[in-house]
N, C-alpha and C positions, 0 to 999 in steps of 0.2 A: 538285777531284776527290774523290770519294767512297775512303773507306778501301777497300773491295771492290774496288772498281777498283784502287787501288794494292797491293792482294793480288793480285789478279789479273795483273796488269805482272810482279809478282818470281816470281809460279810459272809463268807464261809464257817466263821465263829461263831455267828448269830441265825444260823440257818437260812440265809438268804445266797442267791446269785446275783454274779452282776449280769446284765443283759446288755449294757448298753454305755456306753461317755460318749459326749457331742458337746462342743462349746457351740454357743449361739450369742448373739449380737440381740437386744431389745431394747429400747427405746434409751442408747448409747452405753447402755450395760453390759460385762461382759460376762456370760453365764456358762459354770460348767456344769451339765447336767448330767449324773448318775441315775442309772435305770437299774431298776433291783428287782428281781423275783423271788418266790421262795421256792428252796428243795425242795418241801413236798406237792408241789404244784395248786396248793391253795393262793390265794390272794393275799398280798401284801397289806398288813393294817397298818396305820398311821403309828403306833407304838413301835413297831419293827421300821420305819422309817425315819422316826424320830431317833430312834436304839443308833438306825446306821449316819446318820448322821454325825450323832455325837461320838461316835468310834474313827469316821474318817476326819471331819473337820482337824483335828489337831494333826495328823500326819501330813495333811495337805498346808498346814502351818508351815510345818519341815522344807516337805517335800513340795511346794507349789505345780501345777498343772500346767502354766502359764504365766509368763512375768508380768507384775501391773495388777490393777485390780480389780477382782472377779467374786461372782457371788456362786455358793455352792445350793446347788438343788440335787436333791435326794425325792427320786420317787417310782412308783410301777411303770411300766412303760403305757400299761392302759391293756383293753380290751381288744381295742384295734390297735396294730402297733406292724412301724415297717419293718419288714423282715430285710436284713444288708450284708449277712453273710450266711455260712452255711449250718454255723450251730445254731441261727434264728430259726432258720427249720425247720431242725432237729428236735428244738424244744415244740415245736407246732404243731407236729404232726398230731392228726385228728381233729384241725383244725381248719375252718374255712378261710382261705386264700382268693386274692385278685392279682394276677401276675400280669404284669406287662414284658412282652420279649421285643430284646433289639429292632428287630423285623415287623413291629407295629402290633403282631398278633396280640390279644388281651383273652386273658383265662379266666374263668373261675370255678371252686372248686374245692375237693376235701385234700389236703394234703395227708398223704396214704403214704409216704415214704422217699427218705434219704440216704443214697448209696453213694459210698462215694461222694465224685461232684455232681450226680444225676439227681433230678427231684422227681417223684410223682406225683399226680395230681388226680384225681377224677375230676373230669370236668363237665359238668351238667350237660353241656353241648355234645360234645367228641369222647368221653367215656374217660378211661387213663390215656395219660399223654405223659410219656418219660421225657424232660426235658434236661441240657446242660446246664448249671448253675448260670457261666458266665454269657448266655444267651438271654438272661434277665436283666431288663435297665430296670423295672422297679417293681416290688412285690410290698403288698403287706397281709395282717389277716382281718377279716372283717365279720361282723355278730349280725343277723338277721334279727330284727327287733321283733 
C-alpha cells in the first residue's frame, strides 16, 4: 500500500478526506503539505486539524514521505483551491471554476459535471462547454466576494 493511501485510512477515521500532498521548498525548508477535507462537506476546524495531525505525525515517524528533514503541515486546501486531477472536480461540482486550456482558451464558470474524463462547465460567456480533462493546463475554483 502506497503512503497516501495509508493517509488516507487514518483521516477516514476522523471523518476527514485527503484532498491533496505537495512538498514544497520555503525559505530552505522542506515542507510536506497535507490537504484535508471533511465528508460531510462542512469546513475543516482547526480541532480536526490538529486531531489529524497528531494521528499522521507518528506514522510518517515510520514511514517518512521523503529522506532528510521535513516539516509536516496539515491543513484545508482553502476556499479557492487548484483543482490537478479528476476527483478535485468531482468534489467541486457546484462550484465556480477558472480553467485555463492547453490552446490558451480561459473559462469560467459553474462546474455542473464530471463523466468520465469530460468536465462541464457553464460558462458565463458560451453557455456549457464539455471539455476533456487532459486539455486543461491549469484549473482552480474561485469565491466571488
Amino acid at each position: 500500500m502506497s503512503l497516501e493511501h495509508d493517509i488516507e485510512t487514518m483521516l477516514g477515521s476522523i471523518g476527514l478526506s485527503l484532498y491533496d500532498t505537495s512538498l514544497h521548498s520555503e525559505f530552505g525548508e522542506t515542507i510536506y503539505r497535507i490537504s484535508v477535507t471533511c465528508k460531510e462537506g462542512a469546513g475543516v476546524s482547526m480541532d480536526k486539524v490538529v486531531e489529524a495531525t497528531k494521528l499522521i505525525s507518528p506514522m510518517l515517524d515510520v514511514t517518512p514521505p521523503l529522506s532528510g528533514e521535513y516539516r509536516l503541515e496539515v491543513s484545508s486546501p482553502g476556499i479557492e483551491r487548484k483543482l490537478t486531477t479528476l476527483s478535485h472536480f468531482a468534489k467541486s461540482i457546484g462550484e465556480k471554476v477558472q480553467v485555463s486550456l492547453k490552446d490558451k482558451t480561459k473559462l469560467q464558470g459553474l462546474l455542473i459535471s464530471v463523466e468520465g474524463e469530460r468536465i462541464s462547465i457553464e460558462d458565463e460567456a458560451a453557455g456549457v462547454l464539455t471539455i476533456d480533462f487532459d486539455q486543461i493546463s491549469k484549473a482552480k475554483t474561485y469565491f466571488e466576494w
